[in-house]
Backbone as ProteinMPNN parsed JSONL, in Angstrom:
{"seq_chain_A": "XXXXXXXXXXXXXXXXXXXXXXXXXXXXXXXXXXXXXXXXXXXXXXXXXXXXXXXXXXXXXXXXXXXXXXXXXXXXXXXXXXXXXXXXXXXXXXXXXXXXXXXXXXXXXXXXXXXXXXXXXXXXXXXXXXXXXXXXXXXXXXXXXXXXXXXXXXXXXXXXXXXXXXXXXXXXXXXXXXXXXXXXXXXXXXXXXXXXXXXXXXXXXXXXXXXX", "coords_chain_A": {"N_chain_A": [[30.144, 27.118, -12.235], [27.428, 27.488, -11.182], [25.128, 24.771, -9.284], [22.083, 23.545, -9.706], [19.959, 23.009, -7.232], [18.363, 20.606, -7.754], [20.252, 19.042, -8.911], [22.024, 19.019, -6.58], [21.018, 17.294, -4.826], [20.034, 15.138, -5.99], [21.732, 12.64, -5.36], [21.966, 12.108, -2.672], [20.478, 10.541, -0.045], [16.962, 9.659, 1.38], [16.953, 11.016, 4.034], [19.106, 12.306, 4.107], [18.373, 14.438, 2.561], [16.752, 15.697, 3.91], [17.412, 16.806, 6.129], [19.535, 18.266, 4.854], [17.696, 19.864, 3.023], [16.344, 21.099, 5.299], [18.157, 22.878, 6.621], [18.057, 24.414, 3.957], [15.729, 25.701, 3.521], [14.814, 26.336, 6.178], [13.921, 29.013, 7.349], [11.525, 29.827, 5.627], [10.149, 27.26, 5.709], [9.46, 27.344, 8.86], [7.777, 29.58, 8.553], [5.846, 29.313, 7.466], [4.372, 27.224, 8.603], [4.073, 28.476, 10.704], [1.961, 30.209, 9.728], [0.218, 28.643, 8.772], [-0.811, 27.359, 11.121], [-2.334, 29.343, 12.75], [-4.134, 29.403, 10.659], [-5.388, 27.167, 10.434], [-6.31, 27.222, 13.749], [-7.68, 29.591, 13.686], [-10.026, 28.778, 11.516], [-11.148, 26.168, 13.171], [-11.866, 27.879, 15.516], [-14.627, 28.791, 14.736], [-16.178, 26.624, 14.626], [-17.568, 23.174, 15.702], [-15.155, 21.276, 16.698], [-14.009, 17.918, 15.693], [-12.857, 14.988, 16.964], [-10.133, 13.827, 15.2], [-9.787, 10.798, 14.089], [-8.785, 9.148, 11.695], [-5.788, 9.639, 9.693], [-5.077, 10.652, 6.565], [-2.62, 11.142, 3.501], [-2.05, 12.957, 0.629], [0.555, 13.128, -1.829], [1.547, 15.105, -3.74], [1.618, 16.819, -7.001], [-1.004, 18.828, -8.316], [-3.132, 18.208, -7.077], [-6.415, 17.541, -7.3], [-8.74, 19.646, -4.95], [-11.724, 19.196, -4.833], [-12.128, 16.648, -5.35], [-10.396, 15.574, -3.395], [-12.326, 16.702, -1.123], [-14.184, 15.072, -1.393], [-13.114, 12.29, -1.366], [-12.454, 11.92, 1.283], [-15.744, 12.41, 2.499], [-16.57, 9.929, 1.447], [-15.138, 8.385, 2.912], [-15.634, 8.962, 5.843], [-17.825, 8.363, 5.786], [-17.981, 5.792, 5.284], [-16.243, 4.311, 7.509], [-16.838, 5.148, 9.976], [-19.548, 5.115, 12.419], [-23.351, 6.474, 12.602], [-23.166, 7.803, 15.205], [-20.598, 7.778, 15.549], [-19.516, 9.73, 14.102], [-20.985, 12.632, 15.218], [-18.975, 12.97, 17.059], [-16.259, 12.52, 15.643], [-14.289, 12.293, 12.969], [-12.243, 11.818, 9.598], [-9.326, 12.866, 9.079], [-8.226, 13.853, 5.404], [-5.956, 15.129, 3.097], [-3.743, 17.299, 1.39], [-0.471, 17.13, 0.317], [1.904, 19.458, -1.031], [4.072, 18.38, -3.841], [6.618, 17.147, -6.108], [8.375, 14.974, -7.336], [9.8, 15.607, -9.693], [10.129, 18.0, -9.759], [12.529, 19.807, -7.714], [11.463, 22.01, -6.615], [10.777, 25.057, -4.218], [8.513, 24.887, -3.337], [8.021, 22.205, -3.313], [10.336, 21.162, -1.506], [9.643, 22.311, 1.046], [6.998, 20.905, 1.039], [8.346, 18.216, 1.482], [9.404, 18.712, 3.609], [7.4, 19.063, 5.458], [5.877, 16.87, 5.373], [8.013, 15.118, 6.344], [7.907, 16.494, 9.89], [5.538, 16.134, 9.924], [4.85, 12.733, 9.875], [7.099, 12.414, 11.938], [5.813, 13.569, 13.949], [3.437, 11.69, 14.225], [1.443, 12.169, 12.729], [0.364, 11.337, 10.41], [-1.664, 8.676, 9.134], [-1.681, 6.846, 6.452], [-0.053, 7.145, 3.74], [0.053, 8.49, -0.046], [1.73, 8.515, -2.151], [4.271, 9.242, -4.437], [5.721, 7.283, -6.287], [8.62, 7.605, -6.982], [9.017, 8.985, -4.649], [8.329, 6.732, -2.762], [9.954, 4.816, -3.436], [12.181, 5.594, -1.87], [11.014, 6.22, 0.762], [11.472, 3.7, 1.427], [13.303, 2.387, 0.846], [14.626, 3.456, 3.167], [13.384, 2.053, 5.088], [11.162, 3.062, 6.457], [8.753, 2.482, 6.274], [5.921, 1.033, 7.171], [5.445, -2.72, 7.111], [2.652, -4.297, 5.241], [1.91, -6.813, 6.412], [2.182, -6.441, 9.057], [0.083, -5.574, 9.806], [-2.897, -6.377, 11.604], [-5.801, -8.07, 9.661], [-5.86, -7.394, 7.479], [-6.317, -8.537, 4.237], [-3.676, -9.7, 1.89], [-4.945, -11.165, -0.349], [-6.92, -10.214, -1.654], [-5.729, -8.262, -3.676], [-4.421, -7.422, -6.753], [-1.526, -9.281, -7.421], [0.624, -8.304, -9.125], [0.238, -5.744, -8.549], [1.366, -4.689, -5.961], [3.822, -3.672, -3.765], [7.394, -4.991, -2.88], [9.123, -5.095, -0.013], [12.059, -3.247, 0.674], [14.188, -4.29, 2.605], [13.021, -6.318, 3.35], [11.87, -8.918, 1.433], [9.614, -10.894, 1.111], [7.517, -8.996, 2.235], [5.613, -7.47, 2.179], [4.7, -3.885, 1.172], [3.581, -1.745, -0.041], [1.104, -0.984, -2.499], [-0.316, -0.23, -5.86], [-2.805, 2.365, -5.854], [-4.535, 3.035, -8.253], [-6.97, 3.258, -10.398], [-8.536, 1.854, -8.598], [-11.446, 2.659, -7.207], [-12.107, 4.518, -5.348], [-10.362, 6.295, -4.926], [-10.775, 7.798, -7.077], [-10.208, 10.328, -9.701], [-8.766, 11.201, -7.73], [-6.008, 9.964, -7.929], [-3.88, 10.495, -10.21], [-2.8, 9.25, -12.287], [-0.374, 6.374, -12.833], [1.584, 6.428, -11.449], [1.482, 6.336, -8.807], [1.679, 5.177, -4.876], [-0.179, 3.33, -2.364], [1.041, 3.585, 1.114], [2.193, 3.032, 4.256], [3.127, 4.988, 7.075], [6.215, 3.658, 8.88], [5.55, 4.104, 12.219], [3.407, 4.529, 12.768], [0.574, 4.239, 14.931], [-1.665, 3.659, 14.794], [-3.469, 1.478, 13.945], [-5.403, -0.174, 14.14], [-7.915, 1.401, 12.812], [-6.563, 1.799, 10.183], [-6.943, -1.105, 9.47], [-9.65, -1.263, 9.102], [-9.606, 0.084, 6.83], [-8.469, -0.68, 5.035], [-10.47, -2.839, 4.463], [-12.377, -1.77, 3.623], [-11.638, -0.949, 0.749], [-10.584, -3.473, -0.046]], "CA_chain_A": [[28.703, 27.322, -12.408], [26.476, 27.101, -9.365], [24.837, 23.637, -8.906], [20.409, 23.217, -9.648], [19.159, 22.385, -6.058], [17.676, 18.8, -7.645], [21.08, 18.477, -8.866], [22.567, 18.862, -5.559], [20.137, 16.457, -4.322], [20.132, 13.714, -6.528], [23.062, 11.352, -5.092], [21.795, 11.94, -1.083], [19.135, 9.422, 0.317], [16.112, 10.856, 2.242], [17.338, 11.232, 5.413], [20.045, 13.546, 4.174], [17.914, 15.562, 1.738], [15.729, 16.368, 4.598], [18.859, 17.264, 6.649], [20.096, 19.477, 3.947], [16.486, 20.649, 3.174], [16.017, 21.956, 6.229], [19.144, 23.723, 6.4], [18.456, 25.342, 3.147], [14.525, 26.549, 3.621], [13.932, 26.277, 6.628], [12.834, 30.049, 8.013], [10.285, 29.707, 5.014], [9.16, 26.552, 6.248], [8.944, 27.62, 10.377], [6.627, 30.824, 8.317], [4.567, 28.474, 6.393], [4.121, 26.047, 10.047], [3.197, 29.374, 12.069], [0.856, 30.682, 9.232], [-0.982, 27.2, 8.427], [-1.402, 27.457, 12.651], [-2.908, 30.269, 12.718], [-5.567, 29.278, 9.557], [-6.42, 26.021, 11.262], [-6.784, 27.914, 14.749], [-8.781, 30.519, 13.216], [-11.036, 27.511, 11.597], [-11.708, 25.676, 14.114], [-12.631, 28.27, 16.217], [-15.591, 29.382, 14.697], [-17.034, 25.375, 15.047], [-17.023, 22.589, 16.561], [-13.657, 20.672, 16.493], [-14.059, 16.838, 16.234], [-11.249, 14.672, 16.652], [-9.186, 13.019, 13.87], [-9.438, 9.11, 13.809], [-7.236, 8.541, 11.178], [-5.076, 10.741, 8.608], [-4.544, 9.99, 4.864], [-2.345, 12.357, 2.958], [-1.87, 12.686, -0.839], [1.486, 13.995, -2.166], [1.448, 15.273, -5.55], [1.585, 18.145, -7.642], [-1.731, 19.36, -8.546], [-4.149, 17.072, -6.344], [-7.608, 18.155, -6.792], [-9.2, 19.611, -3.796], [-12.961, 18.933, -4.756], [-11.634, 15.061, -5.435], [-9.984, 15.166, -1.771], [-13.011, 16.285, -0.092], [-15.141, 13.807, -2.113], [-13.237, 11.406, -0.216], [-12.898, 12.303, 2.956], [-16.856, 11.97, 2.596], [-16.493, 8.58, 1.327], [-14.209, 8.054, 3.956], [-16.24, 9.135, 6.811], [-19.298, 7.197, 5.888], [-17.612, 4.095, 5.237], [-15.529, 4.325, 8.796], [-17.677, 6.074, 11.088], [-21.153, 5.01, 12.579], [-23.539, 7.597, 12.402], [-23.065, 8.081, 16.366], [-19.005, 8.522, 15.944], [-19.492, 11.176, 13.23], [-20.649, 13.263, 15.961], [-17.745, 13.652, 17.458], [-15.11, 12.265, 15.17], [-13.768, 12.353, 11.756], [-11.034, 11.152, 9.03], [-8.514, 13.976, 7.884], [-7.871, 13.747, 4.338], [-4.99, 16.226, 2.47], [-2.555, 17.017, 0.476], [0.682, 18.164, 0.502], [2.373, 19.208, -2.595], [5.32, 17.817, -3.767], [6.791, 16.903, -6.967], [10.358, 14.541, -7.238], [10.688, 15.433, -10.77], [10.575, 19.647, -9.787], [12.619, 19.941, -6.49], [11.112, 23.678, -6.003], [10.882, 25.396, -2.761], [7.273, 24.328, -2.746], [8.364, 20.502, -2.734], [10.96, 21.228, -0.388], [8.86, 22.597, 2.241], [6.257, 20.09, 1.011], [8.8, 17.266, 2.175], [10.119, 18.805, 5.363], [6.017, 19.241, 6.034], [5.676, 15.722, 5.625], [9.085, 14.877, 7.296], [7.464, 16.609, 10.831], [3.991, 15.022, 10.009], [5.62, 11.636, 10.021], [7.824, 12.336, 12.955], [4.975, 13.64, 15.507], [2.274, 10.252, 13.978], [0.379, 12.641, 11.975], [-0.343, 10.309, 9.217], [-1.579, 7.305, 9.582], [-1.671, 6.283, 5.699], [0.145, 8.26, 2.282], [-0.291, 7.954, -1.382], [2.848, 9.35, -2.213], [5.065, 9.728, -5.617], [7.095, 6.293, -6.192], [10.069, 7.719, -6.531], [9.335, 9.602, -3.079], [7.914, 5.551, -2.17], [11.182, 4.055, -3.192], [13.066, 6.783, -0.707], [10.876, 5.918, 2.081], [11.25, 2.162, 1.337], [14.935, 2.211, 0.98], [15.241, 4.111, 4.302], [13.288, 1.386, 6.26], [10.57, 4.07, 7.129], [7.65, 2.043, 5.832], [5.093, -0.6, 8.057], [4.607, -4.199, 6.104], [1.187, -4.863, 5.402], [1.74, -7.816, 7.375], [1.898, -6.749, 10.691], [-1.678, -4.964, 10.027], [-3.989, -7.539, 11.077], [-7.047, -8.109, 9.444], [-5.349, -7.099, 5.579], [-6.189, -9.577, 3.437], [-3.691, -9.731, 0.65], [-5.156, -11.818, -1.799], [-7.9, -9.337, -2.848], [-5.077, -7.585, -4.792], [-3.305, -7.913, -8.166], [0.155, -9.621, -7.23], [1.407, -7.194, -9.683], [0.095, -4.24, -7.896], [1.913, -4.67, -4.984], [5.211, -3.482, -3.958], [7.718, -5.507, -1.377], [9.872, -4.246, 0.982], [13.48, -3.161, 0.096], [14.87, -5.162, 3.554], [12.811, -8.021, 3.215], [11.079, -9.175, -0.07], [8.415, -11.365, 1.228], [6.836, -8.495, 2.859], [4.473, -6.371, 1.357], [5.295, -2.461, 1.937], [3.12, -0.584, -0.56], [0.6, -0.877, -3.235], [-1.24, 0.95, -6.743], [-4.39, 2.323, -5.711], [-5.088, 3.831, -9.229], [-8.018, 2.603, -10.94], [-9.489, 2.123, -7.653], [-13.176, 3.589, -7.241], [-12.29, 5.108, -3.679], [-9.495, 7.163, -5.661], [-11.364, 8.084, -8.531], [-9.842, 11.826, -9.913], [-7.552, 11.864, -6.499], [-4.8, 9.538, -7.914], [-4.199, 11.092, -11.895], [-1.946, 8.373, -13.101], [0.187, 4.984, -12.41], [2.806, 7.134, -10.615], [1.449, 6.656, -7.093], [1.427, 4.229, -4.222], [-0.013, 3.783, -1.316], [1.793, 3.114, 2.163], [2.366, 3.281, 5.633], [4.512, 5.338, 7.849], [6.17, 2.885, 10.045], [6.0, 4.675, 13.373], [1.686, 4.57, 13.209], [-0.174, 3.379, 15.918], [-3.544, 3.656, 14.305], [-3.75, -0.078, 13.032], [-6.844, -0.786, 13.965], [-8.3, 2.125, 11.741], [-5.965, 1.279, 9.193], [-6.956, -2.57, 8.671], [-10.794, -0.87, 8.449], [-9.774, 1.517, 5.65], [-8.253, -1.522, 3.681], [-11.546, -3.423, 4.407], [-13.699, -0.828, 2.078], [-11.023, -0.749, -0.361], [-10.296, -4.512, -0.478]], "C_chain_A": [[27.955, 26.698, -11.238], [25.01, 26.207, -10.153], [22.886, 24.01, -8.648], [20.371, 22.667, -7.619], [18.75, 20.912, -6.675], [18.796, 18.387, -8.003], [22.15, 18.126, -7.53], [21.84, 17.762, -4.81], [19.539, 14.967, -4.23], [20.71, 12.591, -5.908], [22.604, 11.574, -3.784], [19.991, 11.193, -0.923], [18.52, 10.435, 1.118], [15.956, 11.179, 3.21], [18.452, 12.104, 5.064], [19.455, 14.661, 2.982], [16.925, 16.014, 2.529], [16.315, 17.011, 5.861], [19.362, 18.604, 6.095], [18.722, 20.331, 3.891], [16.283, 21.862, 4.182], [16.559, 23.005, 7.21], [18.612, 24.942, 5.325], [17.145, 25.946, 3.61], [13.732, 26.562, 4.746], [13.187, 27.902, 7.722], [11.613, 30.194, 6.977], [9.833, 28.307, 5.587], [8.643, 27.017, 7.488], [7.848, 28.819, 9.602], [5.748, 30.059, 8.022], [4.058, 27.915, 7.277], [3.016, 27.344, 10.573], [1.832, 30.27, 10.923], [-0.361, 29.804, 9.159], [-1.429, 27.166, 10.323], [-2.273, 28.284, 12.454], [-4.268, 30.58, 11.872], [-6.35, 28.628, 10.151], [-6.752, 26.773, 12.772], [-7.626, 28.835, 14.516], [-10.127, 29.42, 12.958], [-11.608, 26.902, 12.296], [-12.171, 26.319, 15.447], [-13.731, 28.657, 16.056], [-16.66, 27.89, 14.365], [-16.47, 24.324, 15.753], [-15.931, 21.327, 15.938], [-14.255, 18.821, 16.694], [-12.481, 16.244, 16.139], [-10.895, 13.672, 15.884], [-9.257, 11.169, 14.162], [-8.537, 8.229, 13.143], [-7.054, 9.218, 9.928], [-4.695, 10.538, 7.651], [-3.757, 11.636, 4.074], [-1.999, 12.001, 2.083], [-0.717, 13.684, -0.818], [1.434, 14.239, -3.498], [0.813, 16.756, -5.977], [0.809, 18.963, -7.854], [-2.988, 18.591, -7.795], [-5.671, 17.924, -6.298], [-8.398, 18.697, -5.297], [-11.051, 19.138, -3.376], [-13.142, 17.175, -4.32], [-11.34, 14.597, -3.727], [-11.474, 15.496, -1.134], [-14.098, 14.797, -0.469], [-14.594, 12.56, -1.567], [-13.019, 10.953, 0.655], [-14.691, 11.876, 2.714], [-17.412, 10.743, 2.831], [-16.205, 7.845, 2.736], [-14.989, 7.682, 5.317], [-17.525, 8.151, 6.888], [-19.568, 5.643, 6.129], [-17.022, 3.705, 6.692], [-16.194, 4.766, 9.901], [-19.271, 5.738, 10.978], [-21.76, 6.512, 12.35], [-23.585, 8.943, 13.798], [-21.651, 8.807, 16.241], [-18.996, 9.881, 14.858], [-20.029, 11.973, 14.016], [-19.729, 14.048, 16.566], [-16.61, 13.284, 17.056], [-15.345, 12.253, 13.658], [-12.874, 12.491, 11.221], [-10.983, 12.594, 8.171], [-7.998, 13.233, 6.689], [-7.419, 15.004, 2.968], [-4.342, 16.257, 2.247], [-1.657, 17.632, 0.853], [1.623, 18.33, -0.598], [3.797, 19.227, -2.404], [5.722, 17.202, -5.412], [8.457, 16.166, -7.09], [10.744, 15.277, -8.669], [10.791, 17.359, -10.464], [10.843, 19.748, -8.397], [12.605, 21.657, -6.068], [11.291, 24.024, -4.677], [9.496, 24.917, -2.452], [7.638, 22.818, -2.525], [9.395, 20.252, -1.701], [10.515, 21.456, 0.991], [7.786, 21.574, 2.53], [6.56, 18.803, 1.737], [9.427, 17.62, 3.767], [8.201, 18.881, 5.912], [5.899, 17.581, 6.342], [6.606, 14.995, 6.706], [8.413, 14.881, 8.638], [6.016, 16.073, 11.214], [4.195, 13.745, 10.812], [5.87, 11.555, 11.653], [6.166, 12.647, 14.451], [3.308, 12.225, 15.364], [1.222, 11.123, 13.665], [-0.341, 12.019, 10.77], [-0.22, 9.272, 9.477], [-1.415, 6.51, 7.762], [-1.263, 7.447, 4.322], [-0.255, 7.403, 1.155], [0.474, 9.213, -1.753], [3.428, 9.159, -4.009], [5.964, 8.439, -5.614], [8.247, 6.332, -6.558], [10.644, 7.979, -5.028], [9.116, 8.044, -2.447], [9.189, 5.007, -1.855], [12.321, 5.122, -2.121], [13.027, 6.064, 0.427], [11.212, 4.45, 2.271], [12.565, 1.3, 1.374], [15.573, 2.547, 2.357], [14.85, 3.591, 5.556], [11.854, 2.345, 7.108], [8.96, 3.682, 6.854], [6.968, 0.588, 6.759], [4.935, -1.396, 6.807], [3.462, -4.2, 6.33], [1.184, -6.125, 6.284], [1.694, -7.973, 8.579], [1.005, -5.251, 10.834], [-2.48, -5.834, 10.15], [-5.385, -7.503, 10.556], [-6.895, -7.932, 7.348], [-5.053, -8.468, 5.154], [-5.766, -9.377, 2.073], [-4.062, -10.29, -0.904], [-6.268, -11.533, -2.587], [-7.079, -8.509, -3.647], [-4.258, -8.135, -5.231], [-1.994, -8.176, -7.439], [0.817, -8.501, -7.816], [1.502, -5.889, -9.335], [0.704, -3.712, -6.733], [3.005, -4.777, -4.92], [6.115, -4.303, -2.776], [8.778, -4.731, -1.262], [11.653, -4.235, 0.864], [14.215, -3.956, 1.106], [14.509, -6.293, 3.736], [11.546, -8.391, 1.98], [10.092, -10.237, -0.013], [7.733, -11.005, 1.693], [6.415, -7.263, 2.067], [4.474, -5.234, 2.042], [4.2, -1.689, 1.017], [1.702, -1.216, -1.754], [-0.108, 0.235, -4.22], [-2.211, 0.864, -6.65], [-4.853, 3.072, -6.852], [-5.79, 2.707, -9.675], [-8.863, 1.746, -9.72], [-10.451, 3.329, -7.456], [-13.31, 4.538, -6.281], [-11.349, 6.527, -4.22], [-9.659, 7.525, -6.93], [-11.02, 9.428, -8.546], [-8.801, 12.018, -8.165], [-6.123, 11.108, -7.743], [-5.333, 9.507, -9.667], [-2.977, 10.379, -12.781], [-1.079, 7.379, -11.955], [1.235, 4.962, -11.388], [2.987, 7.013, -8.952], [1.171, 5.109, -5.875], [1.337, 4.532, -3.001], [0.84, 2.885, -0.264], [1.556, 3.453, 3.283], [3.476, 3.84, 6.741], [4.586, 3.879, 9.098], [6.135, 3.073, 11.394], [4.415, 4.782, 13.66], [1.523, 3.945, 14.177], [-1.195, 3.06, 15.371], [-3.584, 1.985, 13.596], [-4.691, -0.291, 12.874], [-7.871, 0.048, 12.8], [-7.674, 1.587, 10.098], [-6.556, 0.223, 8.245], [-8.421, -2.112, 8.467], [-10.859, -0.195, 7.04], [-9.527, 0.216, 4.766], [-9.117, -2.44, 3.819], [-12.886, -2.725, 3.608], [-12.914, -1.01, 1.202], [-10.772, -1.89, -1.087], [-11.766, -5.28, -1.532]], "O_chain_A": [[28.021, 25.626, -10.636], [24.227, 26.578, -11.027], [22.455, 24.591, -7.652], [21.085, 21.756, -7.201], [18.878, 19.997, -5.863], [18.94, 17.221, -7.635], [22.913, 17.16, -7.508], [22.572, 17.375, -3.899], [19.039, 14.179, -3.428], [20.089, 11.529, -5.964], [23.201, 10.599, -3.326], [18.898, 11.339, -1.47], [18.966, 11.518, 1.499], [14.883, 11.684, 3.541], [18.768, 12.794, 6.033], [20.139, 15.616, 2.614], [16.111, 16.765, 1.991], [15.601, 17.732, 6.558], [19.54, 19.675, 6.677], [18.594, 21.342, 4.581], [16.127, 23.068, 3.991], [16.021, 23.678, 8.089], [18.672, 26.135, 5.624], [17.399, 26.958, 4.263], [12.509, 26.704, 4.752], [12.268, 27.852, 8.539], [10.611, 30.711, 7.472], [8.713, 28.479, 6.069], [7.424, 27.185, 7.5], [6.854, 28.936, 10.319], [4.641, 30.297, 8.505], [2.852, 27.883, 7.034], [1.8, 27.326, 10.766], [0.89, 30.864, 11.449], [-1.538, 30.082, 9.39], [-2.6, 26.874, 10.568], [-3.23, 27.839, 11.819], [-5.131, 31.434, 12.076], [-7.505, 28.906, 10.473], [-7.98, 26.859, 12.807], [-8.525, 28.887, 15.355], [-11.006, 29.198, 13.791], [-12.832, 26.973, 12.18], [-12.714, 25.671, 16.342], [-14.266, 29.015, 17.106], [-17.793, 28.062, 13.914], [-15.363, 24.308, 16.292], [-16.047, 20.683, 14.895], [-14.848, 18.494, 17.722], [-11.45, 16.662, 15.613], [-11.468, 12.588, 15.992], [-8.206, 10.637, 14.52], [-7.877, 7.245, 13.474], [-7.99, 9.392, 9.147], [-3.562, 10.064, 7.733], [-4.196, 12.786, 4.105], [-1.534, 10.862, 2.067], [-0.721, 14.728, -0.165], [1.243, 13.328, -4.304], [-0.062, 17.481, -5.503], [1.264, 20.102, -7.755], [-3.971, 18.609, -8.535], [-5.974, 18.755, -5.442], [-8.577, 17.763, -4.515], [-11.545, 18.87, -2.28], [-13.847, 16.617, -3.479], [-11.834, 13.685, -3.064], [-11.947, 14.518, -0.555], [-14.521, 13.859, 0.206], [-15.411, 11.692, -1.259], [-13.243, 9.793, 1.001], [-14.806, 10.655, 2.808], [-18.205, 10.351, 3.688], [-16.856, 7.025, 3.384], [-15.04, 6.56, 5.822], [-17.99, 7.452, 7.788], [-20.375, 4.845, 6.605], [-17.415, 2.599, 7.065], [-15.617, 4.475, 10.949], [-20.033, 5.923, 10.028], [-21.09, 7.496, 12.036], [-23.817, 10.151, 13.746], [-21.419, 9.957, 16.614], [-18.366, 10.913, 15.087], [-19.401, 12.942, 13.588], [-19.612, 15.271, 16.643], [-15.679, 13.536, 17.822], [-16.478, 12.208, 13.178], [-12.106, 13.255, 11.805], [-11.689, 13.179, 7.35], [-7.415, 12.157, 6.82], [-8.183, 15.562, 2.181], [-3.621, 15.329, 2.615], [-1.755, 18.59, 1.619], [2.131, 17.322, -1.087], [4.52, 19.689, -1.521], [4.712, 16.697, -5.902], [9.5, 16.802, -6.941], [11.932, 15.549, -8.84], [11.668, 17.937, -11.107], [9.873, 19.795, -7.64], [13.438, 22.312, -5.442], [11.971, 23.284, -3.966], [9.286, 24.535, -1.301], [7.47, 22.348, -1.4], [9.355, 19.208, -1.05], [10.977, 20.849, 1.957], [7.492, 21.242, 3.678], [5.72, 18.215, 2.417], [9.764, 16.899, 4.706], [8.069, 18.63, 7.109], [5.841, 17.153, 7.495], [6.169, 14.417, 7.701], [8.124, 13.755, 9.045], [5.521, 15.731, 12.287], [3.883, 13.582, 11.992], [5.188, 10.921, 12.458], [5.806, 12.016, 15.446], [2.446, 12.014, 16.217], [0.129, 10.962, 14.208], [-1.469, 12.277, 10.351], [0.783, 8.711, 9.92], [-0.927, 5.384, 7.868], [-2.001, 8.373, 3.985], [-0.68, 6.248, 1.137], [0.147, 10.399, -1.725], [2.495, 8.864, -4.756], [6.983, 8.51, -4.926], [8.985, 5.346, -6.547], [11.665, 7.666, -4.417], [9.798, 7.942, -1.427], [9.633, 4.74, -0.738], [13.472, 4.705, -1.986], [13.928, 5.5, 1.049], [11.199, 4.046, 3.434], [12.825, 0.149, 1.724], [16.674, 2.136, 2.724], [15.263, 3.947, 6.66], [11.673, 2.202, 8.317], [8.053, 4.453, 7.168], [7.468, -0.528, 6.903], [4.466, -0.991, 5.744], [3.04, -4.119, 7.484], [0.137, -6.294, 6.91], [1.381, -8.968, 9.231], [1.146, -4.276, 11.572], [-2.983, -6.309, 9.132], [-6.153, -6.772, 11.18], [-7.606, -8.263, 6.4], [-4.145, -9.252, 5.429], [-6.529, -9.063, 1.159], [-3.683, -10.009, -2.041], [-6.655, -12.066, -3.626], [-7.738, -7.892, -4.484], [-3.491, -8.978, -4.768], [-1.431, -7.236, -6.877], [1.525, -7.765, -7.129], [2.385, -5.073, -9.6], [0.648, -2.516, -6.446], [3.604, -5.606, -5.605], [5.582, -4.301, -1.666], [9.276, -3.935, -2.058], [12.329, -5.256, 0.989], [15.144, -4.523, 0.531], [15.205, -7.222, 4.146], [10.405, -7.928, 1.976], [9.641, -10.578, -1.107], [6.853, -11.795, 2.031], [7.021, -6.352, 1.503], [4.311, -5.23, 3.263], [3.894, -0.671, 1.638], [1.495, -2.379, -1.408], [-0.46, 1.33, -3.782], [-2.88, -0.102, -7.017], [-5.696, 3.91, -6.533], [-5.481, 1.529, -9.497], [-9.806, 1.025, -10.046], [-10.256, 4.542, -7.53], [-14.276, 5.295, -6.197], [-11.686, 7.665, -3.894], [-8.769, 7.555, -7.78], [-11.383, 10.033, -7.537], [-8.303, 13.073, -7.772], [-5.371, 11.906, -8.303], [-6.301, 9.009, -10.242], [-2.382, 10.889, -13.73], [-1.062, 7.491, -10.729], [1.675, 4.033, -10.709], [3.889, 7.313, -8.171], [0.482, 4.148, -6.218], [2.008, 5.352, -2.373], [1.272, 1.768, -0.55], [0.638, 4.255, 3.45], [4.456, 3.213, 7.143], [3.73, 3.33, 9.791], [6.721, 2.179, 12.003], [4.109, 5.128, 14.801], [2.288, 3.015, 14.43], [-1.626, 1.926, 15.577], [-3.846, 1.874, 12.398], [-5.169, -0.603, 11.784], [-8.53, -0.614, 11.998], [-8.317, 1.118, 9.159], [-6.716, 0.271, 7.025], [-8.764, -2.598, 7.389], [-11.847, 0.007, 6.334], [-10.294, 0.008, 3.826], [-8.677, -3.387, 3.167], [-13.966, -3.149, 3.197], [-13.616, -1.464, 0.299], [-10.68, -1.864, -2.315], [-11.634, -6.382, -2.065]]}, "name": "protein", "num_of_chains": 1, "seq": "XXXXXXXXXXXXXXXXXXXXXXXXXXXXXXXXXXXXXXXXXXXXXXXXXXXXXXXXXXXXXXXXXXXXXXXXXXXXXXXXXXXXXXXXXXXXXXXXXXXXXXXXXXXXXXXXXXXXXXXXXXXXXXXXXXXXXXXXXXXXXXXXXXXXXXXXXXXXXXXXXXXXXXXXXXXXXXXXXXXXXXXXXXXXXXXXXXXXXXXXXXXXXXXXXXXX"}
């Protein structure tokens, strides 16, 4: 009897399910890459283009989109004078993904993120903590500690996750029942983090200065 895809999937860490992944789907992903080109190139040609400051992406299954722009808005107001909103502004989007349904949409969803990642397209997720403990096991996550300016002792001890290679270093936290993530994050399930390969710090330690 031929083998579920999440069962095949289960027992490999996330560096080889994004290996295999992209073996199994990936001429639907390269379609899905050169179509989503082609939307945003269309888009942005008919205004004017500012450029990205710093990139937050939500993973998860049904993620409101009214909720996401609501705060991107936030976002922008709180981060951006009213001079740099001119010519800059904070992407904020989702990418769907679900650990507990490894579909072809969450498959593509994680090889999307995978190449995000890899070229420093996100500077900050709020991902699925099963997908957290993946990245966290695989070493693929910045410590809050070498962000300067993050002051941990505005958050719950309990809310905060440490780091699977070293356990006095703070790798993640639950931003639910935070006001900034009001209707984005729809239960206890999610945490946020940091790809470790960002440059953007300095943005970064601003974003957790509204939130703190």
């Amino acid at each position: 009897m031929k083998k579920k895809l999440s069962e095949i999937l289960a027992p490999m860490s996330f560096s080889e399910k994004r290996a295999y992944l992209w073996e199994y789907y990936k001429i639907h992903l390269l379609v899905s890459i050169v179509i989503i080109a082609l939307i945003i190139a269309t888009a942005t040609s008919f205004g004017d283009k500012k450029d990205v400051v710093l990139n937050l992406v939500v993973m998860g299954e049904s993620v409101d989109s009214l909720s996401l722009e609501s705060l991107k808005e936030t976002m922008n107001s709180e981060l951006l004078t009213e001079d740099e909103s001119k010519d800059y502004t904070v992407s904020v989007r989702s990418i769907q993904y679900s650990s507990g349904q490894m579909d072809m949409h969450s498959s593509v969803g994680l090889q999307k993120m995978a190449a995000e990642v890899a070229t420093k397209s996100i500077d900050i997720f709020v991902v699925e903590k099963a997908l957290f403990e993946q990245l966290n096991n695989d070493g693929q996550l910045l410590p809050f500690e070498e962000i300067s300016g993050i002051d941990l002792s505005s958050f719950n001890e309990s809310e905060l996750y440490s780091s699977a290679l070293k356990e006095d270093q703070v790798i993640g936290f639950n931003p639910a029942g935070m006001k900034i993530f009001e209707n984005v994050i729809y239960n206890d399930d999610f945490v946020l983090c940091i790809p470790g390969n960002t440059e953007n710090l300095q943005r970064i330690s601003q974003f957790f200065e509204i939130i703190s």
